[in-house]
PANU-948729 format. One record per residue (C-alpha): residue number from 1; x, y, z; residue in three letters. Coordinates in steps of 0.05 Angstrom, whole numbers. Each point is the difference from the previous one (the first is absolute). Layout:
<rs>
<n:NUM&xx:X&yy:Y&zz:Z&res:ala>
...
</rs>
This chain:
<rs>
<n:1&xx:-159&yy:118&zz:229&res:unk>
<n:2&xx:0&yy:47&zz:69&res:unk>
<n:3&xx:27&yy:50&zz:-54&res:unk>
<n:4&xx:-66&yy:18&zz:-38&res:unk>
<n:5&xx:-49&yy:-29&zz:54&res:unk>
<n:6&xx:17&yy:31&zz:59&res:unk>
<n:7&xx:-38&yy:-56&zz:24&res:unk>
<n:8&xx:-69&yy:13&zz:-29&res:unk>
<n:9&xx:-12&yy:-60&zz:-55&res:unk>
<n:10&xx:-60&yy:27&zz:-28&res:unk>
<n:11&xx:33&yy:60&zz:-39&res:unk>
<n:12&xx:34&yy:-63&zz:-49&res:unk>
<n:13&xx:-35&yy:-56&zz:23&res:unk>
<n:14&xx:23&yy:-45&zz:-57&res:unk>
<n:15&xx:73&yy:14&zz:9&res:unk>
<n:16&xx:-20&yy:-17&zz:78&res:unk>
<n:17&xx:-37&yy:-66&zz:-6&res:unk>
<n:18&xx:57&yy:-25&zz:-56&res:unk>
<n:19&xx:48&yy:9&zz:49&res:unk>
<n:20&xx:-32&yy:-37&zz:54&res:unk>
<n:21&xx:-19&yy:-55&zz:-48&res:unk>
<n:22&xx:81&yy:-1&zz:-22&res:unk>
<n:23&xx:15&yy:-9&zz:69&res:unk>
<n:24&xx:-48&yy:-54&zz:15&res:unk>
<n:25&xx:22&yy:-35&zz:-61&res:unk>
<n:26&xx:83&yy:10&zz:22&res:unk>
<n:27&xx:-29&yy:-38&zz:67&res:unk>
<n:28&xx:-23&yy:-60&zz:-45&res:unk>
<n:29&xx:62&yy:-7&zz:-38&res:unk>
<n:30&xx:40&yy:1&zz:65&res:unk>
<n:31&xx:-38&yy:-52&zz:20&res:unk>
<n:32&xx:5&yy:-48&zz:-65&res:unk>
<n:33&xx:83&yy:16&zz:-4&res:unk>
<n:34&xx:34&yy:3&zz:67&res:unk>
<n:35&xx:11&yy:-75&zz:3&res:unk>
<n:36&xx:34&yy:-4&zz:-63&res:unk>
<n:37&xx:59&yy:64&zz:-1&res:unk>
<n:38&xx:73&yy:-7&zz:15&res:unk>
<n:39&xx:14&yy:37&zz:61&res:unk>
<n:40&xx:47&yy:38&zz:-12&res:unk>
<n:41&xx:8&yy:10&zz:-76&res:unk>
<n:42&xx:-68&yy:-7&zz:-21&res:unk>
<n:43&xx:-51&yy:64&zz:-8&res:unk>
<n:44&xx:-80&yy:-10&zz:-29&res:unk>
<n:45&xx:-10&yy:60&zz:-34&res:unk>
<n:46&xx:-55&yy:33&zz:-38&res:unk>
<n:47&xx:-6&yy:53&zz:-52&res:unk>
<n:48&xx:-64&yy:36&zz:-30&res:unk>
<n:49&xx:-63&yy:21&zz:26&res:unk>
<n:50&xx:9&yy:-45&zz:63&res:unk>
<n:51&xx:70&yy:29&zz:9&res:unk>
<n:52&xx:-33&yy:76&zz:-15&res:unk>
<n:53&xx:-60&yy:-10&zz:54&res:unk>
<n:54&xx:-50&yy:-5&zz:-52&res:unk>
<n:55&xx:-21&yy:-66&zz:-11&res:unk>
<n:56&xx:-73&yy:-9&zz:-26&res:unk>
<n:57&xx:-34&yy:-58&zz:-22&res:unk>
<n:58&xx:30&yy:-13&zz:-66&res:unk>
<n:59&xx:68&yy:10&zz:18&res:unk>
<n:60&xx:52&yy:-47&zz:-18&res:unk>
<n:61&xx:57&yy:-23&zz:48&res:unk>
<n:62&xx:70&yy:18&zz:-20&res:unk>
<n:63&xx:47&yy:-37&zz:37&res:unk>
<n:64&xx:66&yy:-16&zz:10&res:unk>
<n:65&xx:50&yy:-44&zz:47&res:unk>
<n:66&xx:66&yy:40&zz:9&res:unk>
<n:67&xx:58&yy:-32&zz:11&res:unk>
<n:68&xx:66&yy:31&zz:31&res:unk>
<n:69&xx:37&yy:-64&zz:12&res:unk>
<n:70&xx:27&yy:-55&zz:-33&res:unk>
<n:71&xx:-37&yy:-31&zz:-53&res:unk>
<n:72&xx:-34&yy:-78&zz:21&res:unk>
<n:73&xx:-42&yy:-42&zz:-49&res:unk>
<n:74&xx:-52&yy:-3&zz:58&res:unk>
<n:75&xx:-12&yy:76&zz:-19&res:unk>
<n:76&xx:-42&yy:-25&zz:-56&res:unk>
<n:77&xx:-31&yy:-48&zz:35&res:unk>
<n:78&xx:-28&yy:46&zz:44&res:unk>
<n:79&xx:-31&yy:49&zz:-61&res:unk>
<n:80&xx:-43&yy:-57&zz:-17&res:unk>
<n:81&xx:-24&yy:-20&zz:75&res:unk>
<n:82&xx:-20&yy:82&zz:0&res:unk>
<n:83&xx:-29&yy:-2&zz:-68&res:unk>
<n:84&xx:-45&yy:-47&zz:24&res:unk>
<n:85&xx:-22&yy:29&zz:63&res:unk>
<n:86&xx:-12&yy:64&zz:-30&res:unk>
<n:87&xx:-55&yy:-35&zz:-55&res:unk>
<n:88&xx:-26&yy:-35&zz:55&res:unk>
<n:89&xx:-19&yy:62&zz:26&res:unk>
<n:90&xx:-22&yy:28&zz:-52&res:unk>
<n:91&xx:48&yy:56&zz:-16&res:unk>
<n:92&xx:-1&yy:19&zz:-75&res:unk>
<n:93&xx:72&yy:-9&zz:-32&res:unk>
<n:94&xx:49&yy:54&zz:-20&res:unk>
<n:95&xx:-4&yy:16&zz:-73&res:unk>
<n:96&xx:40&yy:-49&zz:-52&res:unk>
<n:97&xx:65&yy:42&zz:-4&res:unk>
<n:98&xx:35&yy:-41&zz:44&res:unk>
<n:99&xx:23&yy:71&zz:44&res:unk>
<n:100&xx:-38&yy:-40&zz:58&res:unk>
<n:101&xx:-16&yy:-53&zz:32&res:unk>
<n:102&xx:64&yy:-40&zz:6&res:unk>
<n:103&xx:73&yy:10&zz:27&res:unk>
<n:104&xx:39&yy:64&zz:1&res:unk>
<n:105&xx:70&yy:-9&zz:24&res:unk>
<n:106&xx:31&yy:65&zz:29&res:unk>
<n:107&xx:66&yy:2&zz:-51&res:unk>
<n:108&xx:-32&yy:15&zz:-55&res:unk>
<n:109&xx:-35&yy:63&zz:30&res:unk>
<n:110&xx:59&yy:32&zz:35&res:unk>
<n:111&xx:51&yy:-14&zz:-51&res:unk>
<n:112&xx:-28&yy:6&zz:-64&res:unk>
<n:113&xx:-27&yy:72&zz:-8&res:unk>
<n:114&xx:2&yy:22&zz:-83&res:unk>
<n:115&xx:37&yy:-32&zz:-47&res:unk>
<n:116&xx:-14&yy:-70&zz:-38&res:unk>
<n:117&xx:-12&yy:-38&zz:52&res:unk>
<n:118&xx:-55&yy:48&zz:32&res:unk>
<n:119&xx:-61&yy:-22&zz:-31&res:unk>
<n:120&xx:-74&yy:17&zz:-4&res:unk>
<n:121&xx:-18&yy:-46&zz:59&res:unk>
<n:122&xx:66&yy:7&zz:46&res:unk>
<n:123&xx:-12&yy:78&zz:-4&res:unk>
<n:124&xx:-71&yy:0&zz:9&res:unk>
<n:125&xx:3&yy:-45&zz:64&res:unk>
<n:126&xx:58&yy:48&zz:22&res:unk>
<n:127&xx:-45&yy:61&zz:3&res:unk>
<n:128&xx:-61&yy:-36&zz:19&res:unk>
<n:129&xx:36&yy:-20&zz:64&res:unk>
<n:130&xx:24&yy:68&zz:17&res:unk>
<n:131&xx:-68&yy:28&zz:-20&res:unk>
<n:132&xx:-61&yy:-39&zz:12&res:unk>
<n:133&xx:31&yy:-66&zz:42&res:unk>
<n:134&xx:-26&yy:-28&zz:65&res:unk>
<n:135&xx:17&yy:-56&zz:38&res:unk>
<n:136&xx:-46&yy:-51&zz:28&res:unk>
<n:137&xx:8&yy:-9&zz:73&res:unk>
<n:138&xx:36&yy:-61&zz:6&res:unk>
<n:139&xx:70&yy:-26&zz:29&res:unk>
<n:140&xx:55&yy:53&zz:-25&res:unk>
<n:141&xx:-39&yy:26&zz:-60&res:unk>
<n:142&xx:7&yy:68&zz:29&res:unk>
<n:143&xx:74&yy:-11&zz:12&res:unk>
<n:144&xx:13&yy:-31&zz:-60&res:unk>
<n:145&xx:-37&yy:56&zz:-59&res:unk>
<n:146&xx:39&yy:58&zz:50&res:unk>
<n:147&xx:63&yy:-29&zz:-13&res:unk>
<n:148&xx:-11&yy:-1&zz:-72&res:unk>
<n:149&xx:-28&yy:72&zz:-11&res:unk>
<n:150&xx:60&yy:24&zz:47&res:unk>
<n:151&xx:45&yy:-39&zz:-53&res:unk>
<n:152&xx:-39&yy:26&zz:-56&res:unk>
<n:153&xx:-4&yy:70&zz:23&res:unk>
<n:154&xx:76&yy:4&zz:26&res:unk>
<n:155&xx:18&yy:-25&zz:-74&res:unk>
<n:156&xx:-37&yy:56&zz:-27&res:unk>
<n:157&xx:24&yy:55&zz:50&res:unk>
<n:158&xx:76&yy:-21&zz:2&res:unk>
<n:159&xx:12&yy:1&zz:-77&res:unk>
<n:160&xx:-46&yy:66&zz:-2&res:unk>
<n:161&xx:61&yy:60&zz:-33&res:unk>
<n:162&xx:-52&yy:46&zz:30&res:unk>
<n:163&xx:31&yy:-27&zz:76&res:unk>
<n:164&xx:65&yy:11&zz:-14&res:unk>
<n:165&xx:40&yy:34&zz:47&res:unk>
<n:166&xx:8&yy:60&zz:-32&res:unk>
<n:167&xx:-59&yy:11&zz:-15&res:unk>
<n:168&xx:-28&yy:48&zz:43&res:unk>
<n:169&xx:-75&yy:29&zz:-36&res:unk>
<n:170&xx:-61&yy:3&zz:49&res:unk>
<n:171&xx:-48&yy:-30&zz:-47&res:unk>
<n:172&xx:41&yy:-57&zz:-29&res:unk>
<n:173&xx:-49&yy:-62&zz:2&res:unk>
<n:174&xx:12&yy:-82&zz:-17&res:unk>
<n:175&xx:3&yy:4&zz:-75&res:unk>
<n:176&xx:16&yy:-76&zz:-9&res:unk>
<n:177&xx:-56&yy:-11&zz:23&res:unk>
<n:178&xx:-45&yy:48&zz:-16&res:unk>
<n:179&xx:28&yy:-14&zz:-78&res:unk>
<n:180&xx:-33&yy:-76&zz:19&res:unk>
<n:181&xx:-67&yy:21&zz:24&res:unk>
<n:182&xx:-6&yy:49&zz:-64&res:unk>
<n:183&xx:26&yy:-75&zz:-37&res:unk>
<n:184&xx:-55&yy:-37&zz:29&res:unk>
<n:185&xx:-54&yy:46&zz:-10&res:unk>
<n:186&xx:12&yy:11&zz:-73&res:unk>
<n:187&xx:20&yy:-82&zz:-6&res:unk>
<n:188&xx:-76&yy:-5&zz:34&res:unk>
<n:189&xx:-32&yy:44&zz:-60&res:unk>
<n:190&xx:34&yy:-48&zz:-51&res:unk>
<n:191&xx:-18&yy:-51&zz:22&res:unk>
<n:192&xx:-69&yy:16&zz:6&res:unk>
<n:193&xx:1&yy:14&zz:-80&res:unk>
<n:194&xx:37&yy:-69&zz:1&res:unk>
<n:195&xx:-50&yy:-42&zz:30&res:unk>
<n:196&xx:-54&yy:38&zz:-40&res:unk>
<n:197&xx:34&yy:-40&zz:-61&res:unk>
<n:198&xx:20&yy:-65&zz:39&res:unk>
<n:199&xx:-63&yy:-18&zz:35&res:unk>
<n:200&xx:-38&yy:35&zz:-65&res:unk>
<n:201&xx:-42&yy:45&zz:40&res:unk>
<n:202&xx:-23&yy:-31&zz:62&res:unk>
<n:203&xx:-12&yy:42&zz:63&res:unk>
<n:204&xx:17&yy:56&zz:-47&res:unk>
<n:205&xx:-36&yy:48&zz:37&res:unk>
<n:206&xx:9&yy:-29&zz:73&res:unk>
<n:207&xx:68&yy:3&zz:-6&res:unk>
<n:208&xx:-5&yy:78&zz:-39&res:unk>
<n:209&xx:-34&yy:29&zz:68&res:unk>
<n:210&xx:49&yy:-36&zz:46&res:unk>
<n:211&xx:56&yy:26&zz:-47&res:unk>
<n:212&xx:-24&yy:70&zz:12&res:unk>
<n:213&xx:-13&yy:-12&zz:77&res:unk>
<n:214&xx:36&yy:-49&zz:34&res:unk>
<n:215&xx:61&yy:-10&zz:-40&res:unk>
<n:216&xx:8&yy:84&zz:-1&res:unk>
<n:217&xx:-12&yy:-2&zz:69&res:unk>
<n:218&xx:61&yy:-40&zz:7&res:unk>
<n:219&xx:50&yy:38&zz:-39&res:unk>
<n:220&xx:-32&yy:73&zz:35&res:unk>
<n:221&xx:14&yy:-35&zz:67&res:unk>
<n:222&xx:69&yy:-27&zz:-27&res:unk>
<n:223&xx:18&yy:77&zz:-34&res:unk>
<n:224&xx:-14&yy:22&zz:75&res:unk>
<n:225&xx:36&yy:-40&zz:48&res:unk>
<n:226&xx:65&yy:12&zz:-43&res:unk>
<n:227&xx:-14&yy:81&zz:-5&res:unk>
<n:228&xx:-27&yy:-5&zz:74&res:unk>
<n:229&xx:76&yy:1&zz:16&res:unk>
<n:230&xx:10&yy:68&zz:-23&res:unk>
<n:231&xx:-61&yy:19&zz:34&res:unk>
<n:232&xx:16&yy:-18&zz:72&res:unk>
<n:233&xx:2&yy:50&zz:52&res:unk>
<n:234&xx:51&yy:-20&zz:42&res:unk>
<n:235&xx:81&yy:-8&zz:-28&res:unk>
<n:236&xx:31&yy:-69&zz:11&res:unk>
<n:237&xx:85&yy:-11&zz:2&res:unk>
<n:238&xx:41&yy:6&zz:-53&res:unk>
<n:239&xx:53&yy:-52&zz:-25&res:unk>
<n:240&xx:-22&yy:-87&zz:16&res:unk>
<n:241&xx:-56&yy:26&zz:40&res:unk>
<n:242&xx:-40&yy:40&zz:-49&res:unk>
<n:243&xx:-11&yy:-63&zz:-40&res:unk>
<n:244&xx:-18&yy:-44&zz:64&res:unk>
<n:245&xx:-46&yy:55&zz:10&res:unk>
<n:246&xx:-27&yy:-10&zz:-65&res:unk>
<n:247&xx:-6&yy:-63&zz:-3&res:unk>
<n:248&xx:-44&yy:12&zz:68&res:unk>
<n:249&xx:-41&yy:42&zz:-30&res:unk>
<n:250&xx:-9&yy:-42&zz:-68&res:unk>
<n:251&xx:-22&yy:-48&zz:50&res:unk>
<n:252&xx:-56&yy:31&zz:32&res:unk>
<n:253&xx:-28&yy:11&zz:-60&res:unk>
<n:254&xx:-4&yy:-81&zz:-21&res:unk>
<n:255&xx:-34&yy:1&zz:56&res:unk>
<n:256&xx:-62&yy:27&zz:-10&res:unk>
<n:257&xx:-46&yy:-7&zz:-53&res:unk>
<n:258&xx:0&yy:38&zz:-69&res:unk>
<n:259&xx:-71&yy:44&zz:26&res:unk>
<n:260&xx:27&yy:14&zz:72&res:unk>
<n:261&xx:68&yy:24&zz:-37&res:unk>
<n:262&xx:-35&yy:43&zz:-57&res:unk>
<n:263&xx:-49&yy:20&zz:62&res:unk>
<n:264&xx:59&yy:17&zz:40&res:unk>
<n:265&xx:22&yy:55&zz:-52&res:unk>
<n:266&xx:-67&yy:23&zz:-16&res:unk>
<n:267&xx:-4&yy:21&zz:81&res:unk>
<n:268&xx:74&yy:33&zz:5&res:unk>
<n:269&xx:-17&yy:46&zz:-77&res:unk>
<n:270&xx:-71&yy:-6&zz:-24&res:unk>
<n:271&xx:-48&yy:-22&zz:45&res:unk>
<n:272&xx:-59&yy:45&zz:-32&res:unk>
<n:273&xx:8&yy:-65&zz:-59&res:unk>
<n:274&xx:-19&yy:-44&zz:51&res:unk>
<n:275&xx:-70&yy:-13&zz:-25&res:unk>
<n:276&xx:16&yy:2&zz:-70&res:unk>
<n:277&xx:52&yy:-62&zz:-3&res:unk>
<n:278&xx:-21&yy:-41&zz:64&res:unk>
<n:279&xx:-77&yy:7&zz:-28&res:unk>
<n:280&xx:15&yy:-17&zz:-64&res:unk>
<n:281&xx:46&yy:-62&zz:28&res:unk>
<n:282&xx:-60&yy:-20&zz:36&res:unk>
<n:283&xx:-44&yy:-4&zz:-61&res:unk>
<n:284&xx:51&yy:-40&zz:-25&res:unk>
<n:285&xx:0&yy:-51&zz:50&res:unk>
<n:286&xx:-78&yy:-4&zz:5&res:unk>
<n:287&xx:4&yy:-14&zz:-74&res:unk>
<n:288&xx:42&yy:-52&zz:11&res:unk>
<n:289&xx:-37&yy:-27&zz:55&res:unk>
<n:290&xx:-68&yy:-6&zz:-38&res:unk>
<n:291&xx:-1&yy:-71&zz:-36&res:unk>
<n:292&xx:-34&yy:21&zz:-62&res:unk>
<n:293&xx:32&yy:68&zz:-15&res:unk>
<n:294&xx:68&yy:-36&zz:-2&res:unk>
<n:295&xx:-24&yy:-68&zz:-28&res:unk>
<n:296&xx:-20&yy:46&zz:-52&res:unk>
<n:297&xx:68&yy:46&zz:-9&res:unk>
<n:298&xx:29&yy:-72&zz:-10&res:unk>
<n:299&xx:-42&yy:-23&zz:-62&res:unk>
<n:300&xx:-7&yy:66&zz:-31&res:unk>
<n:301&xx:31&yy:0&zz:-67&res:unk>
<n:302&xx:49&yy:68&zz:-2&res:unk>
<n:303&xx:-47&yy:20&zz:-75&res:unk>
<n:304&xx:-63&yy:-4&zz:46&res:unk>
<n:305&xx:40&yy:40&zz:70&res:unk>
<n:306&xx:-16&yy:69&zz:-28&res:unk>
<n:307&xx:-82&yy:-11&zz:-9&res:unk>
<n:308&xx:-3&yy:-40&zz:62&res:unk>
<n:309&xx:-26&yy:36&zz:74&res:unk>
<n:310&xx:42&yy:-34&zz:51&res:unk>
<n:311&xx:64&yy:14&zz:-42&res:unk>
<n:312&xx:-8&yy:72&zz:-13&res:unk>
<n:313&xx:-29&yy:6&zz:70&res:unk>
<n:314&xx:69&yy:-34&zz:22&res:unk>
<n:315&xx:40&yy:44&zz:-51&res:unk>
<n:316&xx:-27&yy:62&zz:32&res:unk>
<n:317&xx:14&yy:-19&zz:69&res:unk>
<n:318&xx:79&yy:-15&zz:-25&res:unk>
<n:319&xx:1&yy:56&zz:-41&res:unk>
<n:320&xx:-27&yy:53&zz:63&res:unk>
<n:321&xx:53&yy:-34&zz:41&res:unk>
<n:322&xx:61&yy:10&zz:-51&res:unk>
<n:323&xx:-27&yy:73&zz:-2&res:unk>
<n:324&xx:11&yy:-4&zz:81&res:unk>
<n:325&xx:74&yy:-23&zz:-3&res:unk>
<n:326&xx:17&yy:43&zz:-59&res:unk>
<n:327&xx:-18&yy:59&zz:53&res:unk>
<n:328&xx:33&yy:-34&zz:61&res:unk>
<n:329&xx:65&yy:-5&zz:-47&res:unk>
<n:330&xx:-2&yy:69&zz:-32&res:unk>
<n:331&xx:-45&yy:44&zz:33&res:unk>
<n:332&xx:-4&yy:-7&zz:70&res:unk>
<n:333&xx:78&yy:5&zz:36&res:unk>
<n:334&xx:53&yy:41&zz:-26&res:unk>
<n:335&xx:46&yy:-49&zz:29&res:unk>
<n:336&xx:-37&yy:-56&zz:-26&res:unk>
<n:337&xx:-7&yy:37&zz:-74&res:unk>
<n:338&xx:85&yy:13&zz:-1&res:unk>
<n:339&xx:8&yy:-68&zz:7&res:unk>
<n:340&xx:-51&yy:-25&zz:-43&res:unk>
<n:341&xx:28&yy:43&zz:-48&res:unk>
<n:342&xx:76&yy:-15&zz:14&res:unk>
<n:343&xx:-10&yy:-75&zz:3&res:unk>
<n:344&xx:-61&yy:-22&zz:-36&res:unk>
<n:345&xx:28&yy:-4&zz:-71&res:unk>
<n:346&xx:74&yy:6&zz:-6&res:unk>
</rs>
């Protein structure tokens, strides 16, 4: 998070300590998996708040083995030896949609992109692992989730009409993809009125603040690595190397997490929001963080949310921080704003 603290932790000290206590926890699960991976086809992965560098002590554990190899019955074998390591530690299971905590075979998330065979849960692990992945430190996890997002972003890039040849506009960005990150974002907002009517209310309001934090925090960071292109200073090569240097540059952004990418941008075009969305992101986590507020967000009924303290004291914080990005989209850059503007809806 270098970008926001210039190394002094106590401006967000929230944001600071959950990303400490994310990379303490990354050290434990390297410790419970690196016996069990495939060498060389085999990556640990993890998503969410853990994946994001803001872990608290509710947080779930989304996880995932990725596999770019052949497929072996052992594979599921091994799921069940990590399952139960993972409860033996105590780590809280992912959520019941099935996204996590299981296999994930590479295929699937390179080749199909849209169309039937795209579904809910292929797409939403596809963005997920270009934009809040990490890899646990063991064996050729690193190796392995590179290869993949190289695969996944090359797919993306290649069949882009905007990379054509011929095409020679200065501020042409990677539509495919950007058209997926706009897919997942509004696919995340149904399904939060889904679940609503599935699960028949539970962690109604939990899941409305993380909705308005979190999950926007995700697609903002997504909206600005693809426009970032169009952005850069410096001019790359036309012809097969502009889209290696894409890809490059698609890259770096997987790489960090969604705060030190939105923080990134807030640096280079609006740094006088600074305070505005990083204190408000702190809030957040603290809220998270304390045991009762959230263990009450989570049994809060969404006909009791609007009378209730902690909620409209977490509605204000996510409300003051849309207001933030709202300016950091449309009122702080001219370049930013054309962009915004060109890209955002059509």
């Amino acid at each position: 998070m270098n970008h926001i603290r210039n190394g002094d932790d106590e401006r967000w000290p929230q944001i600071a300590a959950a990303e400490v206590r994310s990379g303490e926890k990354l050290q434990e699960l390297a410790a419970l998996m690196g016996d069990l991976l495939p060498t060389d086809e085999g990556s640990a992965v993890v998503f969410g708040s853990m994946a994001r560098g803001e872990f608290t002590g509710g947080s779930d554990l989304d996880w995932t083995i990725l596999i770019d190899g052949r497929a072996d019955s052992l594979h599921q074998k091994l799921v069940h030896q990590l399952s139960g390591r993972l409860t033996d530690a105590n780590f809280i299971k992912p959520g019941p949609t099935g996204v996590f905590g299981g296999l994930i075979f590479s295929h699937d998330l390179v080749h199909a992109v849209g169309g039937d065979e795209d579904s809910n849960k292929n797409m939403t692990r596809r963005l997920l692992l270009l934009l809040e992945s990490r890899a646990v430190q063991t064996a050729s996890s690193e190796e392995v989730r590179a290869r993949i997002i190289n695969a996944i972003l090359s797919r993306y890039v290649e069949e882009d009409a905007s990379f054509i040849r011929s095409n020679t506009r200065a501020d042409k960005i990677p539509r495919f993809l950007l058209n997926d990150v706009v897919r997942f974002w509004r696919t995340m907002a149904v399904d939060y009125a889904n679940k609503y009517r599935a699960r028949a209310g539970d962690k109604w309001a939990l899941r409305n603040i993380k909705l308005r934090m979190s999950r926007k925090l995700l697609f903002v960071s997504g909206f600005f690595m693809c426009i970032s292109w169009a952005l850069r200073e410096s001019s790359c090569e036309e012809g097969a190397f502009l889209t290696q240097d894409l890809v490059s540059h698609l890259t770096t952004w997987t790489n960090r997490t969604p705060l030190e990418s939105l923080a990134a941008m807030v640096t280079a075009h609006a740094p006088d929001l600074a305070g505005q969305i990083f204190d408000n992101y702190d809030a957040f986590i603290a809220l998270l963080n304390d045991t009762q507020k959230r263990e009450r967000l989570e049994n809060l009924s969404p006909y009791a949310a609007y009378e209730d303290d902690i909620f409209l004291q977490a509605r204000s914080i996510s409300l003051s921080f849309d207001d933030a990005l709202t300016k950091l989209l449309f009122d702080s850059s001219d370049d930013v704003t054309k962009l915004v503007k060109k890209y955002g809806v059509f």
